[in-house]
C-alpha positions in Angstrom: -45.3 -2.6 4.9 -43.0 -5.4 5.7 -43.9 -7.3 1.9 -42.7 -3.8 0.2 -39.6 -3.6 2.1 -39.0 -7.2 1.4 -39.4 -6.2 -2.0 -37.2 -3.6 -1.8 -34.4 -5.0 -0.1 -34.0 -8.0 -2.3 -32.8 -5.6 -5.2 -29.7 -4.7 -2.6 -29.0 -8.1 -1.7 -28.8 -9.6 -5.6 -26.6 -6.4 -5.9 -24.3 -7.5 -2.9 -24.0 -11.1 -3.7 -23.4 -9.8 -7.8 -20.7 -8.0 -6.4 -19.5 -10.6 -4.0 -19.7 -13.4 -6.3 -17.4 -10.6 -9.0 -15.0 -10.5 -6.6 -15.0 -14.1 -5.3 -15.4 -15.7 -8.2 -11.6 -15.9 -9.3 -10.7 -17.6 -6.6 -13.2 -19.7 -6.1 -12.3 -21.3 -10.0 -8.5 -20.9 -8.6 -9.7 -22.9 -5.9 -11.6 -25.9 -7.8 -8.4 -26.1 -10.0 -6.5 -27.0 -7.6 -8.4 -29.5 -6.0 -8.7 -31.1 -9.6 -5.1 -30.7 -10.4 -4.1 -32.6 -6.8 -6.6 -35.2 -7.4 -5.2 -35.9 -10.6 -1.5 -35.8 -9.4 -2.8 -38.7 -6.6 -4.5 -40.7 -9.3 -1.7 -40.9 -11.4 0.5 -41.6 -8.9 -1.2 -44.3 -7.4 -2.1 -45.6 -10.7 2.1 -45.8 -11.4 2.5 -47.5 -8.7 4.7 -44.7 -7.2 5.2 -44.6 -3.3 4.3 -41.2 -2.6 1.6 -39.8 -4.0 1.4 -36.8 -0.7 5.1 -35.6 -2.9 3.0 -34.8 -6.1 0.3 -33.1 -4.5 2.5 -31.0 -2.1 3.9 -30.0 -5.7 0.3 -28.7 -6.9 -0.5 -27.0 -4.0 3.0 -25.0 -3.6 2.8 -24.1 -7.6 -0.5 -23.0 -7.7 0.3 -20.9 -5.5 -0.4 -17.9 -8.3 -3.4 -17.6 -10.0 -2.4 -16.6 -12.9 -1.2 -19.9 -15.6 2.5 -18.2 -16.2 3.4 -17.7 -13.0 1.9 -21.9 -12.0 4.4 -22.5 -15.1 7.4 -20.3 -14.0 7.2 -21.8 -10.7 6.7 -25.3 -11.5 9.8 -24.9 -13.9 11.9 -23.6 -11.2 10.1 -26.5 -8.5 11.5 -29.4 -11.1 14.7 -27.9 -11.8 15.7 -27.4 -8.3 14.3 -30.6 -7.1 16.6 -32.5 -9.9 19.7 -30.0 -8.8 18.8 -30.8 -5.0 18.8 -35.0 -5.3 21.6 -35.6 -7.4 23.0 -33.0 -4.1 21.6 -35.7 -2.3 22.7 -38.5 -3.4 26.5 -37.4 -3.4 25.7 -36.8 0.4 24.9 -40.1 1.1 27.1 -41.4 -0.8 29.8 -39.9 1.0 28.8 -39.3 4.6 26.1 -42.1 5.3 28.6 -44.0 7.9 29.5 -40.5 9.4 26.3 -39.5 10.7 27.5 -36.3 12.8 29.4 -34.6 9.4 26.6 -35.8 7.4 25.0 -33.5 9.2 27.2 -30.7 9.1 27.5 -31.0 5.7 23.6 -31.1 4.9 23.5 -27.6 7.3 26.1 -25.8 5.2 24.4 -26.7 2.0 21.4 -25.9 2.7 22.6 -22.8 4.6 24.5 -21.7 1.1 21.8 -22.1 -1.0 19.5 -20.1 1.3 22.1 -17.7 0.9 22.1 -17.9 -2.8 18.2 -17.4 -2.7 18.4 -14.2 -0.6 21.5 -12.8 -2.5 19.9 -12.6 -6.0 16.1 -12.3 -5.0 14.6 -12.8 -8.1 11.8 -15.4 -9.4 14.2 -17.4 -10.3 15.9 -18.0 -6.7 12.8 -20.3 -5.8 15.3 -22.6 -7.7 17.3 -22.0 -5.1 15.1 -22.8 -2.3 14.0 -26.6 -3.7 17.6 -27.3 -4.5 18.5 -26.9 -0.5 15.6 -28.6 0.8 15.3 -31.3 -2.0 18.8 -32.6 -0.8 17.1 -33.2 2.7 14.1 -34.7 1.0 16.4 -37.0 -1.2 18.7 -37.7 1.5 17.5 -38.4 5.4 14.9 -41.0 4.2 17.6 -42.8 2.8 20.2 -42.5 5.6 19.9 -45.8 7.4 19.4 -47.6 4.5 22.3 -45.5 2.0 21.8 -48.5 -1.0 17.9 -46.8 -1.3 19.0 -43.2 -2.3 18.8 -44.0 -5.8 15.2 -45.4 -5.2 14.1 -42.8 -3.9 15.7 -39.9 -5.9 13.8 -41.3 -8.6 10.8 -41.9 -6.9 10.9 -38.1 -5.6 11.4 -36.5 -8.7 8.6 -38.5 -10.7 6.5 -37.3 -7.9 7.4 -33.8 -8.7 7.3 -34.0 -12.4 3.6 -35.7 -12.1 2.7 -32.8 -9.7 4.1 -29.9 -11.5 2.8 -31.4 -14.7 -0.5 -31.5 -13.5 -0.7 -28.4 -11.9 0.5 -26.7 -15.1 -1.9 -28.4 -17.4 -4.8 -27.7 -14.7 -3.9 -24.1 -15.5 -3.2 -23.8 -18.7 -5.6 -25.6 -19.9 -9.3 -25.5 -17.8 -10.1 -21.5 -17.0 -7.1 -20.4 -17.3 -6.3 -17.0 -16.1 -3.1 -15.3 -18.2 -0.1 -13.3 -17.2 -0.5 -11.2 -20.0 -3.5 -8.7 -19.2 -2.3 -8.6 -15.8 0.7 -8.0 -16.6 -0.6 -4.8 -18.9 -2.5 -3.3 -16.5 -0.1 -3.0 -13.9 2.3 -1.5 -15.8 -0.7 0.8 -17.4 -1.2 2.3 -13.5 1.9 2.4 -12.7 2.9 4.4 -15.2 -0.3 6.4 -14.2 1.1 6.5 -10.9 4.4 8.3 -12.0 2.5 10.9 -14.1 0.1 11.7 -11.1 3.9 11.5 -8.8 5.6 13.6 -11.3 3.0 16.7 -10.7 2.8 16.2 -6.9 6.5 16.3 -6.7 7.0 19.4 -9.0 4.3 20.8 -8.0 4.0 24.5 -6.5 3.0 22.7 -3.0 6.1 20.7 -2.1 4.9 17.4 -0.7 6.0 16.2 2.5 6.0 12.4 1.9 7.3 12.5 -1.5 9.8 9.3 -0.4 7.3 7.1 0.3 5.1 8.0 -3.1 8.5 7.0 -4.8 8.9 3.5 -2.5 5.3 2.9 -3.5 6.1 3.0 -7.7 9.2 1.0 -7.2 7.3 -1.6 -5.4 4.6 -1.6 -8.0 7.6 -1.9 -10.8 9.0 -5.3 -9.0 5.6 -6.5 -8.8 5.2 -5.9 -12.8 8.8 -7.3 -13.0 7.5 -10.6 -11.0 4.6 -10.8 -13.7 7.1 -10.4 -16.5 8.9 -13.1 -15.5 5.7 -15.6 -15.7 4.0 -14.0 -18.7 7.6 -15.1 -20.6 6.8 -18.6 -20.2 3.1 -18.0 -21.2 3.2 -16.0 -24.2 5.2 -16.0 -27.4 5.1 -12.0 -27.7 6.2 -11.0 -24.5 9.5 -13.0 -25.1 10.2 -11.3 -28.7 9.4 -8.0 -26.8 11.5 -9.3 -23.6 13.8 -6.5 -24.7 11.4 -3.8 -24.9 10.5 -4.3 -21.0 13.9 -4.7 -19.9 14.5 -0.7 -21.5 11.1 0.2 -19.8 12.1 -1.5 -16.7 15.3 0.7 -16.8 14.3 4.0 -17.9 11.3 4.1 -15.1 13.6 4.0 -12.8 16.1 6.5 -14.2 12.9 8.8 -14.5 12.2 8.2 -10.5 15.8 8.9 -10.0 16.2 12.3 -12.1 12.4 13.5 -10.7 13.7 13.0 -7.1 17.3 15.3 -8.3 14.8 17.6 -9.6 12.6 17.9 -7.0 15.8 18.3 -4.3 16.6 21.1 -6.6 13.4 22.4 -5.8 13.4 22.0 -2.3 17.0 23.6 -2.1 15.9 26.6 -3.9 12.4 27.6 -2.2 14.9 27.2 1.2 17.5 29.8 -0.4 16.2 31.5 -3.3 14.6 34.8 -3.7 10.5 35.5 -5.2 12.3 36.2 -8.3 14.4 33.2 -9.0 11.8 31.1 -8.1 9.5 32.4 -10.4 11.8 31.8 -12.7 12.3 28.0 -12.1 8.8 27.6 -11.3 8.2 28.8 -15.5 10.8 26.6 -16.6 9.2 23.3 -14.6 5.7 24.6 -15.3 5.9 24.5 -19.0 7.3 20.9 -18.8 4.6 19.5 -16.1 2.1 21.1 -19.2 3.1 18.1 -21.2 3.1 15.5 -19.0 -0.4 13.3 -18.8 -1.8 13.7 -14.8 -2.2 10.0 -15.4 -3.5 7.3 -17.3 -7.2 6.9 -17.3 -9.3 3.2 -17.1 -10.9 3.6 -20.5 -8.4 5.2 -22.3 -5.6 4.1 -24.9 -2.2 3.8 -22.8 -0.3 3.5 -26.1 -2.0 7.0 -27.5 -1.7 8.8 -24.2 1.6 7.9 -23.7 3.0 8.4 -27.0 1.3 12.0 -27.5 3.7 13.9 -25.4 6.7 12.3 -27.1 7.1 15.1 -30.1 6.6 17.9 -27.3 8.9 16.7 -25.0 11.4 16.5 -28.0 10.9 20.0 -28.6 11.4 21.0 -25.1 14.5 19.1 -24.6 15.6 20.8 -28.2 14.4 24.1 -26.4 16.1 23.7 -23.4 18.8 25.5 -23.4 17.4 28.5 -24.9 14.9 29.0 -21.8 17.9 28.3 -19.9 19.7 31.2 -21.1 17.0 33.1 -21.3 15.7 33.2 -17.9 19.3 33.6 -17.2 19.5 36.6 -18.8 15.9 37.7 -16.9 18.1 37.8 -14.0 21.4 38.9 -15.1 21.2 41.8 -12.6 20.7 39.0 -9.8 23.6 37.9 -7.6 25.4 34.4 -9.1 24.3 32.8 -6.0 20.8 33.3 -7.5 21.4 32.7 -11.2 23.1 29.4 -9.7 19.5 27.8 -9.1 18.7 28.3 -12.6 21.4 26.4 -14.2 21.0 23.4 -11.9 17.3 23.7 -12.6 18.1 23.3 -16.2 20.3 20.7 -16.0 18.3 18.7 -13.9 15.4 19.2 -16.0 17.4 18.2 -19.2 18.3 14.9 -17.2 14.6 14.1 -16.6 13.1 15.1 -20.1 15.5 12.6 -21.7 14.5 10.0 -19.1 10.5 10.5 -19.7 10.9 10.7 -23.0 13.1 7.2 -23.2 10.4 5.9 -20.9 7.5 6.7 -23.1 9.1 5.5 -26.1 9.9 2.3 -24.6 6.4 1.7 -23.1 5.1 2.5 -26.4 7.2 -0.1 -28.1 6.6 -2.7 -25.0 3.1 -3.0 -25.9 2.9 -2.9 -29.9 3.3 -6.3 -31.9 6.7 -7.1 -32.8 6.9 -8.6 -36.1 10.5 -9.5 -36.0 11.2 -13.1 -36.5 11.8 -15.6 -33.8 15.1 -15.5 -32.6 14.9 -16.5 -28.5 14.2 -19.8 -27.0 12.0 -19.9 -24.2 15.4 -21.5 -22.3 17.2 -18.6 -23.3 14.8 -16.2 -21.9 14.1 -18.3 -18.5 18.1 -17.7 -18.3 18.3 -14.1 -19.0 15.4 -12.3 -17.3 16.8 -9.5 -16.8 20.2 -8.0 -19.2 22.0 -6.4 -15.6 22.8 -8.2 -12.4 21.0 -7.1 -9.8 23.2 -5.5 -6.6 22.6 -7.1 -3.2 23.3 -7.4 0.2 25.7 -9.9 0.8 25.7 -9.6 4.8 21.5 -10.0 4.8 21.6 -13.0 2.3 24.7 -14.2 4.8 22.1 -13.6 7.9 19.5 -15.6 6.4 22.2 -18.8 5.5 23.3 -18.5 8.6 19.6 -18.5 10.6 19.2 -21.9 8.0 22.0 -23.9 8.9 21.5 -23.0 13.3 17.9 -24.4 12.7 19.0 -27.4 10.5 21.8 -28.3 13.2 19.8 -27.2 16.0 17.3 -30.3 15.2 19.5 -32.8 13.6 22.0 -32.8 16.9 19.0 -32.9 18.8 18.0 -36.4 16.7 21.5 -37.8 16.5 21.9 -37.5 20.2 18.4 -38.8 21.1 18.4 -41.4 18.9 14.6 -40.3 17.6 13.7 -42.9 15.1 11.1 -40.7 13.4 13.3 -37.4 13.9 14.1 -37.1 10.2 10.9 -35.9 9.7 12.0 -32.7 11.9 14.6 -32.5 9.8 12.9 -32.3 6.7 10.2 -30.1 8.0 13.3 -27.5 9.3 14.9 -27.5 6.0 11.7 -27.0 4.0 10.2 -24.0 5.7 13.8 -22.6 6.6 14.1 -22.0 3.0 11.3 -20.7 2.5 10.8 -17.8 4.9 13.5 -16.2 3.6 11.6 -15.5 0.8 8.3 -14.4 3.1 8.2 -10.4 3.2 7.7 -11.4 6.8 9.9 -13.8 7.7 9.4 -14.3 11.7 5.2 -13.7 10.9 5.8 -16.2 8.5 7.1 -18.5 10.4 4.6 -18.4 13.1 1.6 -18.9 10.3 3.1 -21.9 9.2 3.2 -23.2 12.4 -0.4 -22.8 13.2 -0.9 -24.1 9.7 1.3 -27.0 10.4 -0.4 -27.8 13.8 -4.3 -27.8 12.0 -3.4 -29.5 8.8 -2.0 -32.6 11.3 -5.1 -32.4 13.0 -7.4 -32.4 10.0 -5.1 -35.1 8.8 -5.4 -37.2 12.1 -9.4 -37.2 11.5 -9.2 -37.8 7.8 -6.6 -40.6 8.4 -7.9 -42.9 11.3 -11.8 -42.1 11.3 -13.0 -40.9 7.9 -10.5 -43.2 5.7 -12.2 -46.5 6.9 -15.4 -46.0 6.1 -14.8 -46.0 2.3 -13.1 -48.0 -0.4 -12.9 -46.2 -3.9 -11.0 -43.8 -5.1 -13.7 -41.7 -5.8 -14.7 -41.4 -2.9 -10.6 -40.8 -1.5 -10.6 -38.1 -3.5 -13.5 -36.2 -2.5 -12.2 -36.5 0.9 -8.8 -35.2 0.5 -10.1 -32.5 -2.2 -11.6 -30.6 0.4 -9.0 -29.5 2.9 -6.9 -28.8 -0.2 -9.9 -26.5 -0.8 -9.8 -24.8 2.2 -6.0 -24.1 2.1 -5.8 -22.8 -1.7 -8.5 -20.5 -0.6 -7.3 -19.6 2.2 -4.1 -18.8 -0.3 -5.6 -16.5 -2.2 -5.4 -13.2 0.5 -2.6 -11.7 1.3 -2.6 -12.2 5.4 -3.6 -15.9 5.5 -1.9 -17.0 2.4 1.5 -18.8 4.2 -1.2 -20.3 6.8 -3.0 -21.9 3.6 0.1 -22.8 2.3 1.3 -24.6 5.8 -2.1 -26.3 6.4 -1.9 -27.4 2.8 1.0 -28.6 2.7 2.0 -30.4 5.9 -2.1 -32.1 5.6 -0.4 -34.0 2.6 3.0 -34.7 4.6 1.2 -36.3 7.5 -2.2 -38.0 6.3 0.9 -40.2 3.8 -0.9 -41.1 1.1 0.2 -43.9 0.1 0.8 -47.1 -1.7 -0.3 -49.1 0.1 -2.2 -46.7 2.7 -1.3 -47.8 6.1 -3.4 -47.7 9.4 -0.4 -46.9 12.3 -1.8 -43.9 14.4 1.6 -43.7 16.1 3.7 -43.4 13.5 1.2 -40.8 12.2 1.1 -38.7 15.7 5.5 -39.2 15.7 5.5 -37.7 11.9 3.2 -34.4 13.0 5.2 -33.9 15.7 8.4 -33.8 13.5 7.0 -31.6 11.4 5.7 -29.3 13.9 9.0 -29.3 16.0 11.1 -28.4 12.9 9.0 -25.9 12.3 8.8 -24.0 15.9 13.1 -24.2 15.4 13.4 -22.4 12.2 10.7 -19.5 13.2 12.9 -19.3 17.0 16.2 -18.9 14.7 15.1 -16.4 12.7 13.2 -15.0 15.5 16.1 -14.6 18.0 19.2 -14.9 15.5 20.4 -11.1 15.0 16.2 -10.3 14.6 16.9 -6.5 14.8 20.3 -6.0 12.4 18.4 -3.6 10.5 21.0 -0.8 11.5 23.8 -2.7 10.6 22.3 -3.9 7.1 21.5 -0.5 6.7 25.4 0.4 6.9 26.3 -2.4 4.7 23.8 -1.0 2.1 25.5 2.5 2.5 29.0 0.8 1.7 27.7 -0.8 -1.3 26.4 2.7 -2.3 29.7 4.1 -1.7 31.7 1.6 -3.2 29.5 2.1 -6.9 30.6 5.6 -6.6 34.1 5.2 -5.6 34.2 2.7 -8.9 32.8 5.4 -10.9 35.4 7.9 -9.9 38.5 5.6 -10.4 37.5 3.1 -13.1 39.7 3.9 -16.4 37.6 1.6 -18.7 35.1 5.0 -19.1 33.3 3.5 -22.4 31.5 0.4 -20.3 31.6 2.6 -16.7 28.0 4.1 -17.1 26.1 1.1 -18.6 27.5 -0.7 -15.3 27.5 1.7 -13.1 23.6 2.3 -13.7 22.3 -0.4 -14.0 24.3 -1.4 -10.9 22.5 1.1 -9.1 19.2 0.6 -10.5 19.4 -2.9 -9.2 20.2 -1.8 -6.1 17.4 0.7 -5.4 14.7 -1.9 -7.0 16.5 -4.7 -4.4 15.9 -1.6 -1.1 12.1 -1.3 -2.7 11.3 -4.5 -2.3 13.5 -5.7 0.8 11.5 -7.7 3.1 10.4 -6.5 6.5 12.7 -8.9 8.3 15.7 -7.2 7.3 14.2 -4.2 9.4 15.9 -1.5 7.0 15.0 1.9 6.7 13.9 2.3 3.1 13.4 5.8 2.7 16.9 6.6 3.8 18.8 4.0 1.9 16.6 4.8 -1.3 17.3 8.7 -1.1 20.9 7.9 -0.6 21.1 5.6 -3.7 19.7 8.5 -5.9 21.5 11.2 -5.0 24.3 8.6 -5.6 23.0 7.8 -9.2 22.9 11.6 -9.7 26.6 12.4 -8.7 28.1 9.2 -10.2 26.4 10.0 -13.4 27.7 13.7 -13.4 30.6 12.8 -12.7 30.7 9.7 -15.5 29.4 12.8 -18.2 32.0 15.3 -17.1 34.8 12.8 -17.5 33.2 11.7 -21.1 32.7 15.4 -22.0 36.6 16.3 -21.0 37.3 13.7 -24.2 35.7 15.2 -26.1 36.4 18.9 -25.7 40.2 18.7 -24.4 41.2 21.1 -26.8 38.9 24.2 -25.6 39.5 23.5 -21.8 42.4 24.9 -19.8 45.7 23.2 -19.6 45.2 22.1 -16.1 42.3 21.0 -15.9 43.4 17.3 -16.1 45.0 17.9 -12.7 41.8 19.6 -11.6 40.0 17.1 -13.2 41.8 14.4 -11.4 41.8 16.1 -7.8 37.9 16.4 -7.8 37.6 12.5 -8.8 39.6 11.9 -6.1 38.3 14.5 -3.3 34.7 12.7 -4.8 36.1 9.2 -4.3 36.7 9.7 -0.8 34.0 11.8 0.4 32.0 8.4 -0.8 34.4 6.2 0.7 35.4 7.6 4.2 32.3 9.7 4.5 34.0 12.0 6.9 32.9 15.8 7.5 36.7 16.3 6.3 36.3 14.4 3.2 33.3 16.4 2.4 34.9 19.8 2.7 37.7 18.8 0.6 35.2 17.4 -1.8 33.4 21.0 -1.9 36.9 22.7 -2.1 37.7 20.8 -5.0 34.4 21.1 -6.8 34.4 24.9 -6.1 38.0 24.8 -7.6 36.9 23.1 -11.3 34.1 24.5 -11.5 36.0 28.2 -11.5 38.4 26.8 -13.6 35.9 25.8 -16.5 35.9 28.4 -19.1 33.1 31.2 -19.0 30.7 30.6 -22.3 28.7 33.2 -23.7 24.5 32.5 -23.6 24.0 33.0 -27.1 27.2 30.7 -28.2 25.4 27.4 -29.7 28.4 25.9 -31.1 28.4 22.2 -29.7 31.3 22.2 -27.6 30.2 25.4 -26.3 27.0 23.7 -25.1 29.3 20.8 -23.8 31.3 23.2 -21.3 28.1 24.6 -20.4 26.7 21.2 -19.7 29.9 20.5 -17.0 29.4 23.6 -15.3 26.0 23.0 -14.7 26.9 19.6 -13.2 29.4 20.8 -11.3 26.5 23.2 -9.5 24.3 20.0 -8.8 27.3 18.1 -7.6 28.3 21.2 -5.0 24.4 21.3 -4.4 24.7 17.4 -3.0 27.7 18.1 -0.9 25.6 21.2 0.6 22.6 19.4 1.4 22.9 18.9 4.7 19.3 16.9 5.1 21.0 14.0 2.5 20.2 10.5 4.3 23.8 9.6 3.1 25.7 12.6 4.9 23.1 12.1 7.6 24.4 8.7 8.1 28.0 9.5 8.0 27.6 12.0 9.9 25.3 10.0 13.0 27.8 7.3 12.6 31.1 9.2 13.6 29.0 10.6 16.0 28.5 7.4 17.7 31.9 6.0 17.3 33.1 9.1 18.9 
């Protein structure tokens, strides 16, 4: 009995370890790169003669970070060009400020501070550039201070550390195994597309969900992530830049679609509230016969190009039909109170917003991922420099709050060093400057912080062992490099999850600070023990500054989001140069909702709020962008005052956006109320275009007077809880 369940047991455990070594596998040849990419970066260092060879190897271990060859490339690209950026910083430091000590240091601190500021402003892959720029100046710099006429020395030592590490760690994984942006970079936008079909149903569904928000944060955050993977894959393949322009439209129009599904689906929510059986019916027909088009989702073995591009001639046809089953269930309900009727029209034009959107969105997936056969034209320096064709909105008081948190660590420990006189304290120095600059790009920063410390504190200890008992039993290099390969083992796979990856990263890195690899190796315990300690005590200050400096300012980043918010709409209401207002008013609001979705947790901010409030905003700055386009272009068949009118509801808008004041938003309503009666009554069956221009303004006048209504908005909400308070 025991033999045949022997025998039947080993089939389940060859399927477990199949599926374990399926899983594992990736990072376990991530892994072994890295441990030959870093042993190469020591060999060659030590075989130039150079005096670091720990510089080079930190540089493998912080690029390869990424699995994926692109994203080693992108980053290592970024890690040299802010390294150069950061000693020639550097070296003007020292060569100004190396007989002040005390204003060296308050110099250093503000640097660093600002480009930690920079970093957190922007946000983007390429603000890692940043992040080595501020710390490379310490790097450069504090080594140098006692001794100013070795700066030079030492820049160039530094940076051919970093080009020999970066080099290597690119080659390693381009080169052996390599694992490429591309397909990864396909098949995430693949599901999330799939995601927003499945969304698009749930929220337009008969059942009205109750967590429809956070389906919405969830598809933006999958659209940065794709937007991250772009940015490697542009360095890695050919196509991908030629097509650069394709993903910037898809990029755009997926998040136009969110936007005009969440006005729809407030529509929705406002009319099974207030509408009767009847009317409801009615819109429920209208958004039925559109969700019949769209795909429920994209499945694994199926053609995304096919699936997406099928619905693209139906969806034509029911934009082209629009307005017809607009009038038409109008007329259904003629006998209906206007009230009533009203839910129909800003069904209609909502739905017209969102078909246009999908249908942009599908076309421009569809042309993302088909060859382009256009001829070269774009530099791979002329992409790396324009990622993105908008500028992405930010938060200028969060990216302060991180600079700030930067340069109270960096003083903290460098007045601490000055005014003990610590020989070795540069070291804390260093150590405060590098992971200061790094946690503000941690989703986490304070957890990060912590991690890095633990991670700090073993890799010293591993390093103390390695150094002083394992080091002098051997003499070849072969046998050097087996030893050091297998802590960096331990910390690149301990990289590769989520939850322990800045632990890896701080045991990696700070192992190759402290065990000093060197030329020549030296045997000095003490020194070794006064180096860990630096490390580990610059550490502890950066994760106590940003855990006790303002740690819980969500609230008031939150308001400072809500300004920027208002401020885009104000713009939109009061800017005279109309032809350029909606290509930068969108995509300024576009980059700010993709910069909420993927705010870090440190900033403490209440995403689902702020994200609802910036597309209701990109609704009513749009409508009121079309109206004043369409009052161009149909002057002569509106009434003689309406320019006043016109003018009086930009203004009553500008405001109510502005001051956000219950007074503000009745005269908003008043005024809305007031244009929209004075707009000129248009027959249903009158096609002529104008005609359907005047019908398209008094529909967006009902959405408009819909968002002033809606008293469950997270942006009147706001306004309203704040004047509350301050009363």
């Amino acid at each position: 009995m025991n033999f045949d369940a022997d025998i039947a047991a080993w089939p389940r455990w060859r399927d477990e370890l199949r599926q374990y070594w399926s899983d594992d596998y990736p990072r376990f040849r991530h892994v072994a790169k890295v441990a030959i990419a870093a042993t190469l970066a020591m060999g060659l260092c030590m075989r130039l003669e150079l005096r670091g060879p720990g510089t080079a190897m930190v540089s493998c271990v912080v690029v390869m970070m990424f699995q994926q060859s692109g994203m080693v490339i992108a980053r290592g690209f970024y890690r040299g060009l802010g390294m150069v950026c950061g000693s020639v910083a550097g070296l003007v430091l020292v060569s100004l400020f190396s007989q002040a000590s005390w204003l060296f240091l308050f110099v250093l601190a503000a640097w660093i501070g600002l480009c930690v500021f920079g970093s957190s402003y922007f946000r983007n892959f390429q603000s890692y550039g940043f992040l080595l720029t501020g710390y490379a100046t310490a790097i450069t710099s504090l080594p140098t201070l006692s001794n100013p006429y070795g700066v030079f020395d030492n820049l160039v030592y530094t940076i051919s550390e970093v080009v020999i590490g970066v080099a290597c760690a690119s080659l390693v994984s381009a080169l052996i195994l390599p694992r490429r942006v591309a397909p990864d970079l396909y098949a995430a936008s693949r599901n999330n597309l799939g995601h927003l079909f499945a969304a698009i149903h749930t929220l337009l569904g008969a059942e009205l969900p109750k967590d429809g928000f956070g389906t919405m944060l969830d598809l933006l955050r999958e659209r940065a992530n794709v937007q991250s993977l772009r940015v490697g894959a542009v360095f890695e393949d050919p196509s991908i830049r030629l097509q650069n322009h394709a993903f910037i439209k898809l990029d755009t129009s997926f998040v136009d679609t969110l936007a005009s599904a969440h006005a729809l689906h407030q529509v929705i929510a406002q009319a099974s509230v207030e509408a009767n059986s009847r009317t409801m019916r009615a819109a429920n027909e209208l958004i039925g016969s559109l969700l019949a088009i769209v795909p429920t989702g994209i499945a694994p073995g199926a053609s995304p190009e096919l699936l997406v591009d099928a619905p693209s001639a139906p969806l034509a046809g029911f934009e082209r039909s629009l307005n017809v089953r607009v009038d038409a269930a109008l007329k259904e309900l003629e006998d209906e109170p206007a009230c009533q009727r009203v839910f129909i029209e800003m069904t209609g034009a909502a739905l017209h917003g969102f078909v246009g959107n999908l249908r942009e969105l599908c076309r421009s997936f569809v042309e993302a991922r088909r060859a382009d056969q256009r001829p070269w034209r774009q530099s791979v320096l002329h992409l790396i420099t324009h990622i993105d064709s908008t500028r992405a909105t930010s938060n200028r008081a969060a990216a302060i709050l991180n600079g700030v948190r930067a340069a109270a660590a960096v003083l903290s420990v460098g007045a601490m060093w000055l005014a003990s006189g610590w020989v070795g304290g540069s070291s804390a120095l260093v150590s405060v400057a590098i992971v200061s600059a790094l946690f503000t790009l941690a989703p986490d920063p304070v957890v990060a912080s912590w991690q890095m410390f633990c991670g700090c504190v073993a890799g010293a200890i591993v390093g103390f062992f390695i150094a002083f008992f394992v080091f002098p039993l051997f003499d070849s290099f072969a046998l050097l490099a087996a030893c050091m390969a297998f802590p960096i083992v331990v910390s690149s796979y301990l990289n590769t999850f989520p939850k322990t990856a800045t632990l890896g990263l701080g045991f990696g890195v700070f192992f190759c600070y402290t065990i000093n690899i060197a030329n020549p190796v030296t045997y000095h315990p003490a020194e070794f023990l006064d180096t860990a300690f630096g490390l580990s005590l610059g550490i502890a200050a950066a994760a106590v500054a940003f855990s006790t400096i303002v740690p819980l300012a969500g609230d008031w980043i939150s308001r400072q989001y809500l300004k920027q918010i208002r401020s885009l709409v104000t713009k939109s209401a009061r800017d005279d140069d109309l032809e350029a207002l909606s290509h930068r008013f969108e995509s300024g609001m576009r980059g700010f909702i993709m910069r909420i979705a993927s705010a870090p947790a440190g900033e403490r901010v209440d995403q689902t709020r702020l994200v609802a409030s910036a597309f209701a905003a990109l609704e009513v700055g749009r409508a009121m962008i079309v109206i004043r386009q369409d009052t161009a272009r149909v002057a002569a068949r509106l009434p003689n005052d309406w320019r006043a009118l016109e003018h009086e509801w930009l203004d009553a808008m500008a405001d109510v956006f502005s001051a956000a004041t219950p007074e503000a938003r009745d005269r908003a309503m008043r005024a809305t109320q007031q244009a929209k009666r004075a707009l000129p009554h248009v027959d249903l069956d009158d096609t002529i275009a104008d005609a359907l221009i005047a019908k398209r303004m008094r529909r967006l006048m009902h959405f408009t007077e819909l968002m002033l209504k809606d008293d469950m908005l997270p942006l009147w909400q706001t306004s309203a809880a704040a004047n509350g308070a301050s009363a």
